[in-house]
N, C-alpha and C positions, 0 to 999 in steps of 0.2 A: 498847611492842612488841606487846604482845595487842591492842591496838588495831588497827597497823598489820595484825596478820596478821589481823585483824576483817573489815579494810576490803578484804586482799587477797581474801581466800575469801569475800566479800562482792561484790568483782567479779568474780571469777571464776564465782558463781552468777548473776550477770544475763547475762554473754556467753555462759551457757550457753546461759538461758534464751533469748536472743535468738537466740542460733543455733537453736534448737529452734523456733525461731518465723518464721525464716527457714525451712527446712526445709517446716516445716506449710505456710508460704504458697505457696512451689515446688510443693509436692505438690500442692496444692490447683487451681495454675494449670494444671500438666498436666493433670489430668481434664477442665476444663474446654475448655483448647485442643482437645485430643481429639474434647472433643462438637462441638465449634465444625466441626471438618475431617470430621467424619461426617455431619455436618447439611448439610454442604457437599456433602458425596459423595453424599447421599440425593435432594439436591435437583435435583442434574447428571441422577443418572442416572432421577428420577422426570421429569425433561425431554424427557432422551432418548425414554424410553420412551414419550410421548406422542407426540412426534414420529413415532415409528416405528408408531403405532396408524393415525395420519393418510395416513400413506406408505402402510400397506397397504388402508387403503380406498380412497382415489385409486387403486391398482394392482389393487384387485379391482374397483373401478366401472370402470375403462377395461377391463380385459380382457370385463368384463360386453359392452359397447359393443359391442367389436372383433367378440365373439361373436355376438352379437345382428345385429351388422349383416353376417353371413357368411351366418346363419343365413338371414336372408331376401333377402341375393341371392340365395341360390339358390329360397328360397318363392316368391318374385313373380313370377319366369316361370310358374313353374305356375299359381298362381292369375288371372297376365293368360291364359293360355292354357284354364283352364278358365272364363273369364267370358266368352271368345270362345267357346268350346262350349256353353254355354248361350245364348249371344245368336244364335247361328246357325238359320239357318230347317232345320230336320229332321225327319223324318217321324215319328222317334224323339222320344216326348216321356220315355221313361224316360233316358235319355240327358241332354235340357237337364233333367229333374229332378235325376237326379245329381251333375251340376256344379252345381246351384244348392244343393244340399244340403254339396258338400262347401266351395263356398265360403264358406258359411256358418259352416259348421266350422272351417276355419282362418282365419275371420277373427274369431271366437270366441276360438280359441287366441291368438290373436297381442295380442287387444286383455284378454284373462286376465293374459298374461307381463309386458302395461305396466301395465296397476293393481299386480300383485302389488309387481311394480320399483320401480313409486313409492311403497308403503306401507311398503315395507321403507329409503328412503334415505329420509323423511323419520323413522321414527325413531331413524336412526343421526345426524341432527342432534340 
């Protein structure tokens, strides 16, 4: 009979143990599923976020453009209108120096805007 109650309380400490061991491995798996769906969610949104870095340099180079090219419809009348003032026969040479001075200048400025433009998107590649 001490035997039998040997053997009861004998298994009753291994189903303990196994349950206790069940338990720990449960535990174990949650932490890691967890990491597993955060590592997921990290990854989504370090995606997204790139994505959206992309979207706004595309949205700030095309506005760049759109601006740019405003900017000098309305420059090139002037400059075609002051390159006719200097090519024009006048008595006035302070005059065609002028316009040869100012076209100078804003073709200085214009051709500054595009080196700067292009030094700047080449290193955002």
């Amino acid at each position: 009979m001490e035997e039998s109650k040997n053997n009861k309380e004998k298994e009753v400490e291994i189903e303990k143990a196994e349950e206790t061991q069940e338990t720990k491995e449960k535990n174990e798996m949650v932490p890691k599923q967890d990491y597993e769906e955060l590592d997921d969610r990290y990854k989504r949104i370090l995606a997204e976020f790139e994505n959206f870095k992309k979207r706004s340099n595309k949205e700030r180079d095309g506005l760049y453009h759109t601006i740019l090219s405003d900017v000098l419809e309305v420059i090139l009348p002037v400059l075609d209108n002051l390159e006719n003032a200097a090519k024009a026969q006048t008595r006035r040479r302070r005059i065609q120096k002028r316009s040869r001075i100012s076209i100078k200048a804003i073709s200085r400025c214009i051709s500054i805007k595009r080196s700067r433009r292009n030094k700047n998107s080449r290193r955002n590649l």
